[in-house]
C-alpha positions as CSV (number, residue, x, y, z in Angstrom):
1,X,157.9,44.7,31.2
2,X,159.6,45.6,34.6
3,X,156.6,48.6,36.4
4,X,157.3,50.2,39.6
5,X,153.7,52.2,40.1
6,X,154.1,54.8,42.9
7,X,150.7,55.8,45.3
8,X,150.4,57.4,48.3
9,X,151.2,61.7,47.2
10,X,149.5,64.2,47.7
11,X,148.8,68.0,49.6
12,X,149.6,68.0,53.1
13,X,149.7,70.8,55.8
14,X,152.9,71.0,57.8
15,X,153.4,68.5,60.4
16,X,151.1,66.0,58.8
17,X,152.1,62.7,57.3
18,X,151.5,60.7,54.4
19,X,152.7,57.1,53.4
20,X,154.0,56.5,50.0
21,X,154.2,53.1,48.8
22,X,155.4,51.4,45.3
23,X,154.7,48.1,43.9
24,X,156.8,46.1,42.1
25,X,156.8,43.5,39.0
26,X,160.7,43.1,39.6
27,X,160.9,39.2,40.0
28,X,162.8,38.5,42.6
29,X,161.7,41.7,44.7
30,X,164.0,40.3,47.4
31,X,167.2,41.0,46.0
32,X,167.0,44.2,44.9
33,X,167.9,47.5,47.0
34,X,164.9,49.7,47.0
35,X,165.0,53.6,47.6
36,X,163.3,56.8,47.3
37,X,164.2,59.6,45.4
38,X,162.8,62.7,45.4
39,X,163.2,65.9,42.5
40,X,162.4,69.5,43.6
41,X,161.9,72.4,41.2
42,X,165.4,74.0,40.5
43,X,167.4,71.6,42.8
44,X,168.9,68.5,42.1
45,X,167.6,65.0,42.7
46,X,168.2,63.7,46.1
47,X,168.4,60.2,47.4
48,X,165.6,60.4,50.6
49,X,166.2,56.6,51.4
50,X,166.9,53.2,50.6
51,X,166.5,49.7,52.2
52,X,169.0,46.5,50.9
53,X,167.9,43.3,50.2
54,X,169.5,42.1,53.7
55,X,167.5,45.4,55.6
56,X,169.9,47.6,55.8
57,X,168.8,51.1,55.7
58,X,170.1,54.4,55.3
59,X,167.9,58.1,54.8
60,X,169.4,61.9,53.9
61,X,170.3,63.9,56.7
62,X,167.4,65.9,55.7
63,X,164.6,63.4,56.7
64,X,166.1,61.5,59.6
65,X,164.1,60.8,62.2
66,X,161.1,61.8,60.4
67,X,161.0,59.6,57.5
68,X,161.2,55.1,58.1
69,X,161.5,53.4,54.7
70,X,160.0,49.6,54.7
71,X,159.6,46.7,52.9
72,X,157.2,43.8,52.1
73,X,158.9,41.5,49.9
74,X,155.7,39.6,49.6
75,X,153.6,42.1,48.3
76,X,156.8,43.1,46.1
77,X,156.4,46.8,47.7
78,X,158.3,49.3,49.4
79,X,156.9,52.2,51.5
80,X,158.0,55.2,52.9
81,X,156.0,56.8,56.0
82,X,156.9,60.6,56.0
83,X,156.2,62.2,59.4
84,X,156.7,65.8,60.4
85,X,156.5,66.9,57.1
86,X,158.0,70.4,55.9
87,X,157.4,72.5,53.2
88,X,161.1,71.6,52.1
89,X,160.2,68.1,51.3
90,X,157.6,69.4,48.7
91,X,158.9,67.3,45.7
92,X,158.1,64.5,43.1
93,X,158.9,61.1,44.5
94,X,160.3,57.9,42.5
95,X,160.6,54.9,43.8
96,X,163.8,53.0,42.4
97,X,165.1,49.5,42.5
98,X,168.7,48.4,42.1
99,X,170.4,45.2,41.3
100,X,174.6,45.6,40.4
101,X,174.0,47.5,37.2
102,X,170.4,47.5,36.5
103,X,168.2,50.4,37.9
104,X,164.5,50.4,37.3
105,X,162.5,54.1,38.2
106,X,158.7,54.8,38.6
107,X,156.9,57.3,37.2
108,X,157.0,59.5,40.5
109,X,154.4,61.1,42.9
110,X,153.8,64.8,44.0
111,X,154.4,65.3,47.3
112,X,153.4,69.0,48.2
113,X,153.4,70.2,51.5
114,X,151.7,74.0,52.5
115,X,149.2,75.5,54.8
């Protein structure tokens, strides 16, 4: 059975960081497109960043330049370091992995950022 096991959430103040990383059963790790997601209460889910097979990466307007998404393909884990974090980015993250028509999800982590 295909996991994805997020780690890594947790309460931060503003400004501070935190590193979120998922690890993968997915065999081969390499080929698939890893991103982030992120769900906030009463909003919709938003796509934080992903990283392709070949390293291409793209983020949401909303955390470039603060958040870098990586990959170590053999550790079969994806991480995302979060810097200058805002209240705003207070959600549940899931990790995701894509392959043409196949999507696999974690079960999320809380991210909550307050004073």
């Amino acid at each position: 059975q295909v996991q994805l096991v997020e780690s890594g959430g947790g309460l931060v103040q503003p400004g501070g960081s935190l590193r979120l990383s998922c690890a993968g059963s997915i065999r081969p790790f390499s080929l698939y497109t890893m991103g982030w997601y992120r769900l906030a209460p009463g909003k919709q889910r938003e796509l934080v960043a992903t990283r392709t097979s070949s390293g291409i990466t793209s983020y949401s307007d909303s955390v470039k330049g603060r958040f870098t998404i990586s990959r170590d393909n053999t550790k079969n884990t994806v991480y995302l370091q979060m810097n200058n974090l805002k209240p705003e980015d207070t959600a549940i993250y899931y990790c995701n992995a894509h392959y043409f028509a196949t999507d696999y999800w974690g079960q999320g982590t809380q991210v909550t950022v307050s004073s």
